[in-house]
N, CA, C and O atoms as a GROMACS GRO file, in nm:
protein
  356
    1UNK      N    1   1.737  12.303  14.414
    1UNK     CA    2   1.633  12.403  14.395
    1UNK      C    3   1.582  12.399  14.250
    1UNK      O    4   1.461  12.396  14.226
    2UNK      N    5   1.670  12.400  14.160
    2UNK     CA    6   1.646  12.382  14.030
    2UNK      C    7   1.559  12.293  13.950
    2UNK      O    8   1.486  12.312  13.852
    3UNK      N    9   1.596  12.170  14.035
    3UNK     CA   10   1.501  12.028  14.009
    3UNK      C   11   1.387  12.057  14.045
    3UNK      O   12   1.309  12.086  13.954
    4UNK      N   13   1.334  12.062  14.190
    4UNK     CA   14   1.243  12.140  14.243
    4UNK      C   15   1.134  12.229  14.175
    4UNK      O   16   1.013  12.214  14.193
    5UNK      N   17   1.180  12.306  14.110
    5UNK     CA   18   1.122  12.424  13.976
    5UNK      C   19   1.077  12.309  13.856
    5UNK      O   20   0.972  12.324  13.794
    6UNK      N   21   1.131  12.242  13.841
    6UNK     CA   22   1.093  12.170  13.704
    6UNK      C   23   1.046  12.086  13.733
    6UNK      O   24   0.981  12.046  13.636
    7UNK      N   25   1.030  12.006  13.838
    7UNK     CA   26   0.898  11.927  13.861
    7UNK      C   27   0.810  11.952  13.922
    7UNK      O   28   0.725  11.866  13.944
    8UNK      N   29   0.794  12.138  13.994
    8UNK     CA   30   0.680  12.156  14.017
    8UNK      C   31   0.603  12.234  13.829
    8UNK      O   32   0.484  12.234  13.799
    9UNK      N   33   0.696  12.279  13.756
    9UNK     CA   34   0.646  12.280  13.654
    9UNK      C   35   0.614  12.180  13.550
    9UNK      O   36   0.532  12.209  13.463
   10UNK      N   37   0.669  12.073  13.551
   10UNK     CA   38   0.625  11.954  13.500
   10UNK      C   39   0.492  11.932  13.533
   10UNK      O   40   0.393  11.915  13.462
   11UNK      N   41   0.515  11.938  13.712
   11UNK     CA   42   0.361  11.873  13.784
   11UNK      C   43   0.229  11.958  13.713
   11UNK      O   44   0.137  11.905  13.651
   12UNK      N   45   0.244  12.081  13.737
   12UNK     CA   46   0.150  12.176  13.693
   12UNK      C   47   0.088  12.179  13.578
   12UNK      O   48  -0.035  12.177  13.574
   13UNK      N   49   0.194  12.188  13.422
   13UNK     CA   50   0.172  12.138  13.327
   13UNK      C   51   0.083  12.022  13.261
   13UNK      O   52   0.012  12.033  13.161
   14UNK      N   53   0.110  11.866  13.366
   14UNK     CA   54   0.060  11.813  13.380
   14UNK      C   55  -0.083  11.809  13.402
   14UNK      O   56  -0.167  11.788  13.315
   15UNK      N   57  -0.094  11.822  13.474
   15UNK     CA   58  -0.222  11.869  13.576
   15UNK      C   59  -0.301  11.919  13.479
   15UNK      O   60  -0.387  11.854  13.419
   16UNK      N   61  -0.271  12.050  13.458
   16UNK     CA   62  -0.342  12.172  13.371
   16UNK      C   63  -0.385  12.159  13.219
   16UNK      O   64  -0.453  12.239  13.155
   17UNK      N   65  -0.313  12.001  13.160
   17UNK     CA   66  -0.288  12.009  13.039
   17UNK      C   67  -0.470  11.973  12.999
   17UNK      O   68  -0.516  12.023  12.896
   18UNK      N   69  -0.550  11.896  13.077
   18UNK     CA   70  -0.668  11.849  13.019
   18UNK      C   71  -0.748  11.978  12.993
   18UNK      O   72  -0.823  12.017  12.903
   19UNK      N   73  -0.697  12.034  13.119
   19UNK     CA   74  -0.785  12.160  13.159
   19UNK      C   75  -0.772  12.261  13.023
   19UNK      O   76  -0.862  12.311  12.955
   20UNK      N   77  -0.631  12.268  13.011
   20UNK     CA   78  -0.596  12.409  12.950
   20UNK      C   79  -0.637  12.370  12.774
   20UNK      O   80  -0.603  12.443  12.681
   21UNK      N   81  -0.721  12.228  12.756
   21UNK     CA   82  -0.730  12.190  12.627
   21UNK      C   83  -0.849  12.273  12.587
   21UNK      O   84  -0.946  12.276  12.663
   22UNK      N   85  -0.850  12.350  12.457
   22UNK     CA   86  -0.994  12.424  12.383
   22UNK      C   87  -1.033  12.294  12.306
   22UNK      O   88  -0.968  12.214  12.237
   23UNK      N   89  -1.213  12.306  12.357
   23UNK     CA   90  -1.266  12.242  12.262
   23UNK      C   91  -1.288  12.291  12.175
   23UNK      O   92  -1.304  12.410  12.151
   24UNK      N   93  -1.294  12.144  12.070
   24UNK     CA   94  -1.335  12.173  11.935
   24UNK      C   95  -1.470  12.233  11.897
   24UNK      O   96  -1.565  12.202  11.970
   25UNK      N   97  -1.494  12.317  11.790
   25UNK     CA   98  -1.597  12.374  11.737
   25UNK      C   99  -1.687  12.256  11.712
   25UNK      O  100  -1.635  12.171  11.640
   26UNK      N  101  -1.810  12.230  11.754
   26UNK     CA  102  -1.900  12.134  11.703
   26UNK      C  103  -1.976  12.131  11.580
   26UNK      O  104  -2.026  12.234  11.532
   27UNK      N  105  -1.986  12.030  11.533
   27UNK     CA  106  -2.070  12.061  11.421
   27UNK      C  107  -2.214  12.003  11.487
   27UNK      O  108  -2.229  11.923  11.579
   28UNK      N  109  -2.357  12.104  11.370
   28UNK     CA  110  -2.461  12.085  11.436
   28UNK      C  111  -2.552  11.997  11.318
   28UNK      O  112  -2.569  12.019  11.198
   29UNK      N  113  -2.600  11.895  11.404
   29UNK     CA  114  -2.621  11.769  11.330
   29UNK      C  115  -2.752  11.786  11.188
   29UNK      O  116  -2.811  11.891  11.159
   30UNK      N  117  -2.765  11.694  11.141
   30UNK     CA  118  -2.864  11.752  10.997
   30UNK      C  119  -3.057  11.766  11.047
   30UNK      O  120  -3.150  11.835  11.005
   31UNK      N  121  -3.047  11.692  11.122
   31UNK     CA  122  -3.218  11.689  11.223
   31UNK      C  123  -3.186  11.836  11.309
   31UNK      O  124  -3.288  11.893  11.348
   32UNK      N  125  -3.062  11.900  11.342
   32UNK     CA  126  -3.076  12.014  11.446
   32UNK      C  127  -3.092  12.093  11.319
   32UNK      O  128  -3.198  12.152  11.341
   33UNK      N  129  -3.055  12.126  11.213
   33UNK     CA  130  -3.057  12.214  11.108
   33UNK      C  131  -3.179  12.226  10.973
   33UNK      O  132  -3.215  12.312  10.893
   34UNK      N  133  -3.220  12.061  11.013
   34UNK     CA  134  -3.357  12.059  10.992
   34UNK      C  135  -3.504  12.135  11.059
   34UNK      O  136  -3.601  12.187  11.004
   35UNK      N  137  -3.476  12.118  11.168
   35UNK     CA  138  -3.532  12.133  11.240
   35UNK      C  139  -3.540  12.326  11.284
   35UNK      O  140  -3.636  12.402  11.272
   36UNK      N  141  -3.446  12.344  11.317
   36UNK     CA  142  -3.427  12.524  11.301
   36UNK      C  143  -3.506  12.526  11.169
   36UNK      O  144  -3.629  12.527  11.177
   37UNK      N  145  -3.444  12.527  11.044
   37UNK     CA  146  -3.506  12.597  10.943
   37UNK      C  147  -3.640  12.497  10.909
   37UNK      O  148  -3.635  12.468  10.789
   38UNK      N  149  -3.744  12.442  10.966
   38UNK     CA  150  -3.833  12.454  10.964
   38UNK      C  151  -3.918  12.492  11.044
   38UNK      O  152  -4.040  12.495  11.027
   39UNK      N  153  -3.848  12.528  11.154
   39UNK     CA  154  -3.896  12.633  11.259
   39UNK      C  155  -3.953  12.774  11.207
   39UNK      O  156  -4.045  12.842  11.250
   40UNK      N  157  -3.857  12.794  11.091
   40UNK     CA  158  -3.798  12.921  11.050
   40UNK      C  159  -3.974  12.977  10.958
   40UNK      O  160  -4.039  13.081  10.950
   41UNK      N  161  -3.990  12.806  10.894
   41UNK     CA  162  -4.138  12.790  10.790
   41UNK      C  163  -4.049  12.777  10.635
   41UNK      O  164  -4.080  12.846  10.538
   42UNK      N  165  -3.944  12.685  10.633
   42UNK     CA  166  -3.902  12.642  10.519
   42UNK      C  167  -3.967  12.500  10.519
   42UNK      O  168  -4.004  12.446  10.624
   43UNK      N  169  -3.977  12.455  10.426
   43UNK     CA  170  -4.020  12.330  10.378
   43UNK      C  171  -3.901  12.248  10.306
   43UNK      O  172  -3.893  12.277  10.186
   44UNK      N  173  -3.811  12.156  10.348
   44UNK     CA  174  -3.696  12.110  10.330
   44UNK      C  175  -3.744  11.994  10.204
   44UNK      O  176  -3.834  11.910  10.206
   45UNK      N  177  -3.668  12.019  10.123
   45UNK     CA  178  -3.676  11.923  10.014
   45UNK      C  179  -3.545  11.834   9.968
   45UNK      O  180  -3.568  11.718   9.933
   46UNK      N  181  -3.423  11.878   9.968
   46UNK     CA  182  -3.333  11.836   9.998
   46UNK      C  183  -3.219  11.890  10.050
   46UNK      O  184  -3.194  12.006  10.018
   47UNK      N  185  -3.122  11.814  10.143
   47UNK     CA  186  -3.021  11.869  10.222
   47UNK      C  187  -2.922  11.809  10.162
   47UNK      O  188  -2.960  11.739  10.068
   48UNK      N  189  -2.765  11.808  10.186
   48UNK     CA  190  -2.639  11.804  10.154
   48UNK      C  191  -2.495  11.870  10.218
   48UNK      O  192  -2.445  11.980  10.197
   49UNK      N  193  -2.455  11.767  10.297
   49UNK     CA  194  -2.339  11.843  10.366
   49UNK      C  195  -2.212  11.836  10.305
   49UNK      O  196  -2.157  11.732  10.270
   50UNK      N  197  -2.142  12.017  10.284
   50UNK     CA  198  -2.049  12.030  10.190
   50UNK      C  199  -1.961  12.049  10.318
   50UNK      O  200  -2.022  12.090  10.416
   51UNK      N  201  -1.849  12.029  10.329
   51UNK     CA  202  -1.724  12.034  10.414
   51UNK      C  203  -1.765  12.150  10.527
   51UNK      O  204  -1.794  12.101  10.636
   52UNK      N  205  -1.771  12.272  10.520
   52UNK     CA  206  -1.834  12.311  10.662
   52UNK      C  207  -1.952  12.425  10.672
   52UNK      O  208  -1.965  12.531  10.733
   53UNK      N  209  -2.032  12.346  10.579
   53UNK     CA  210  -2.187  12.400  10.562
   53UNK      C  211  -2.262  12.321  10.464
   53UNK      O  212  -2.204  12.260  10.373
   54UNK      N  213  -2.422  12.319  10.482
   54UNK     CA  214  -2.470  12.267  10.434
   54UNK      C  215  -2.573  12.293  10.354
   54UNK      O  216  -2.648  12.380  10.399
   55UNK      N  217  -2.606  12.244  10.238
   55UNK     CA  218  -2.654  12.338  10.130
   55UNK      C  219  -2.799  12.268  10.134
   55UNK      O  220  -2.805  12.149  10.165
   56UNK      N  221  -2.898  12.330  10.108
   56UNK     CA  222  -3.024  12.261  10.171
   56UNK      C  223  -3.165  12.375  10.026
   56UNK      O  224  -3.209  12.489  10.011
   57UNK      N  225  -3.172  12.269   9.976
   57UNK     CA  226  -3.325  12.297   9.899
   57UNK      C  227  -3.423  12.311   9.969
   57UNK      O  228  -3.462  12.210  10.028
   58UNK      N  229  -3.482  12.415   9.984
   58UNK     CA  230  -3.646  12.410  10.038
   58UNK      C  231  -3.692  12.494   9.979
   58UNK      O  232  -3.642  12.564   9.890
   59UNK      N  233  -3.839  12.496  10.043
   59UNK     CA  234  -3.958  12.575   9.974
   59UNK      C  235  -3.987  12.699  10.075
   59UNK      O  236  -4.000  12.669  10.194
   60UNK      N  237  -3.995  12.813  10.043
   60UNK     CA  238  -4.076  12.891  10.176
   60UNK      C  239  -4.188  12.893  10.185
   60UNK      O  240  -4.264  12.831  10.110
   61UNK      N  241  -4.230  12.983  10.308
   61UNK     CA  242  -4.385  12.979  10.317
   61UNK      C  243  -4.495  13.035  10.213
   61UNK      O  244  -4.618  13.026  10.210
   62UNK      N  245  -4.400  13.099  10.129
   62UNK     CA  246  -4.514  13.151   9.973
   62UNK      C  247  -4.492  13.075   9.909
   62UNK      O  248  -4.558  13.095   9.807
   63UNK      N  249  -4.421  12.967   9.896
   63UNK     CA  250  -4.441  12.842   9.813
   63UNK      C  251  -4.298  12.907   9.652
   63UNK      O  252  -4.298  12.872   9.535
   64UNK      N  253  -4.189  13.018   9.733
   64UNK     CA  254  -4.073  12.986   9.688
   64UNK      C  255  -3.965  12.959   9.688
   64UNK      O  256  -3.884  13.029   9.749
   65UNK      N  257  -3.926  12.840   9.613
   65UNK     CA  258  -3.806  12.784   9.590
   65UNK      C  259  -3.673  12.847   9.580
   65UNK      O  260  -3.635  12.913   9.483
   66UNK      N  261  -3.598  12.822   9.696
   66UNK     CA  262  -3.502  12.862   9.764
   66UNK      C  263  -3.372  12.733   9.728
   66UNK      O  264  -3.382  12.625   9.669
   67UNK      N  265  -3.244  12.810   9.799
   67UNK     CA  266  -3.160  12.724   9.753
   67UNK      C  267  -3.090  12.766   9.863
   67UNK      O  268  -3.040  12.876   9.836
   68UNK      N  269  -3.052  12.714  10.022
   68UNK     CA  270  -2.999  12.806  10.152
   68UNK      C  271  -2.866  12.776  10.145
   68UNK      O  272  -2.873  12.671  10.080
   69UNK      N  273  -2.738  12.795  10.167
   69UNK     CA  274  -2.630  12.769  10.281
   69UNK      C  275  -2.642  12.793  10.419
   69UNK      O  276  -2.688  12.895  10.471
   70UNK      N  277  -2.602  12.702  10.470
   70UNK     CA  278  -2.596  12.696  10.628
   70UNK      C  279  -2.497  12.657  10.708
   70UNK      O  280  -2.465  12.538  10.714
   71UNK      N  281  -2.431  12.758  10.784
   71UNK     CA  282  -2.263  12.714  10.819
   71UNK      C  283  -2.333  12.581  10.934
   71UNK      O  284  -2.415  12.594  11.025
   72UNK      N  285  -2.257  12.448  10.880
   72UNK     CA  286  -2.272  12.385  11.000
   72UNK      C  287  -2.229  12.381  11.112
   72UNK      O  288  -2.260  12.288  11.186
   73UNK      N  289  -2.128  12.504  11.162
   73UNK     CA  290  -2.118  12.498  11.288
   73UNK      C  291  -2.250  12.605  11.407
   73UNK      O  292  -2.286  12.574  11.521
   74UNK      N  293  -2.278  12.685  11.353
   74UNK     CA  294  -2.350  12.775  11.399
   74UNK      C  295  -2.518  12.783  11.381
   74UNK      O  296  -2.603  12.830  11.457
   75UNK      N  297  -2.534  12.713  11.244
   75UNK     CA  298  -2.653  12.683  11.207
   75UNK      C  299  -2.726  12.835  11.148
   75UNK      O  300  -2.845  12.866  11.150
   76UNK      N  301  -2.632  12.899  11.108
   76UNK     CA  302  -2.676  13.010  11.060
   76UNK      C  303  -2.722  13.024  10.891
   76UNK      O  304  -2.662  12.945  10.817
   77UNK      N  305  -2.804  13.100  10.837
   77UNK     CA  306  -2.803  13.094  10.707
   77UNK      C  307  -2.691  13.196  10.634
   77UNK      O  308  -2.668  13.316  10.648
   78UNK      N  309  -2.634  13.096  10.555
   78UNK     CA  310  -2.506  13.255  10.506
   78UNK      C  311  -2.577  13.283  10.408
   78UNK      O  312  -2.585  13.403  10.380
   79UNK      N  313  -2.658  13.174  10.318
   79UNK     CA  314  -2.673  13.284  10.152
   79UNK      C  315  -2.799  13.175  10.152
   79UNK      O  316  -2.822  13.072  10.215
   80UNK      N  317  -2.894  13.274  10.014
   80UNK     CA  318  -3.024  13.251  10.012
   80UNK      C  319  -3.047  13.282   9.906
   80UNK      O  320  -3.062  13.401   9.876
   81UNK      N  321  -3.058  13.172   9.807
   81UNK     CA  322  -3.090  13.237   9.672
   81UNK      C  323  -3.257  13.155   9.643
   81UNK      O  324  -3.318  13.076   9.715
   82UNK      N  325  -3.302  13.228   9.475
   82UNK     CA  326  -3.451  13.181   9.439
   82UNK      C  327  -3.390  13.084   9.363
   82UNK      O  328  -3.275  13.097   9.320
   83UNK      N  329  -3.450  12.997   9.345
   83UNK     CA  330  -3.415  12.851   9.220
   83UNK      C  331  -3.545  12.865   9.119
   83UNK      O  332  -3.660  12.878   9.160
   84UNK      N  333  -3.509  12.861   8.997
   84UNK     CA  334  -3.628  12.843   8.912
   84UNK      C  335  -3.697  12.718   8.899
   84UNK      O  336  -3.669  12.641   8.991
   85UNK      N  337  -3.749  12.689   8.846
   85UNK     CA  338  -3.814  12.552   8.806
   85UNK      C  339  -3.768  12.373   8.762
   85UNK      O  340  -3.810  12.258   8.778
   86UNK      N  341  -3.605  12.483   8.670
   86UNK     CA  342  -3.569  12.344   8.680
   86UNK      C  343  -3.459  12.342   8.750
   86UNK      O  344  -3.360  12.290   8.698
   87UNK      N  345  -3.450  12.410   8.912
   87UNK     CA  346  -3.342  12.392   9.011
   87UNK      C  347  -3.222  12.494   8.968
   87UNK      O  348  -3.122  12.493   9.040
   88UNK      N  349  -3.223  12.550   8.897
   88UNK     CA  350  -3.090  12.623   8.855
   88UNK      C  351  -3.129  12.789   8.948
   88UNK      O  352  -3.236  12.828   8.994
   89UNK      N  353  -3.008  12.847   8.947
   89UNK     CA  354  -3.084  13.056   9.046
   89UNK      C  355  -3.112  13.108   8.928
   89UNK      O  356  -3.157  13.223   8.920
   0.00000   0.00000   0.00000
């Protein structure tokens, strides 16, 4: 009976293991994040992917210079600063 129990739990385990796997969080590629934030009416001047977000120069639609973070998994903007002239906030 005992054996029985452990290889229908083996079996199950088995079975279940692909199933019971969580996927991984995706990251969202630099054309999908392009593409959103010029949806948005940013004007992308330069992008840069930092470990899990991506830091992206653009222009807005009044023609100011921005400096975004963007978590690359979600494609969200976390922070939004003005850049002066010679790139510095």
């Amino acid at each position: 009976m005992r054996k029985t129990l452990l290889l229908a739990a083996l079996a199950t385990s088995i079975a279940a293991g692909p199933l019971a796997a969580q996927p991984a969080a995706t990251t969202t590629r630099f054309a999908d994040i392009a593409a959103r934030l010029e949806g948005q009416g940013f004007q992308i001047q330069e992008m840069e992917r930092k470990n899990d977000r991506f830091e992206v120069k653009a222009m807005n639609a009044q023609g100011q210079r921005l400096r975004l973070d963007v978590d690359a998994t979600t494609g969200a903007i976390l922070r939004q600063d003005a850049r002066t002239r010679d790139g510095h906030r």
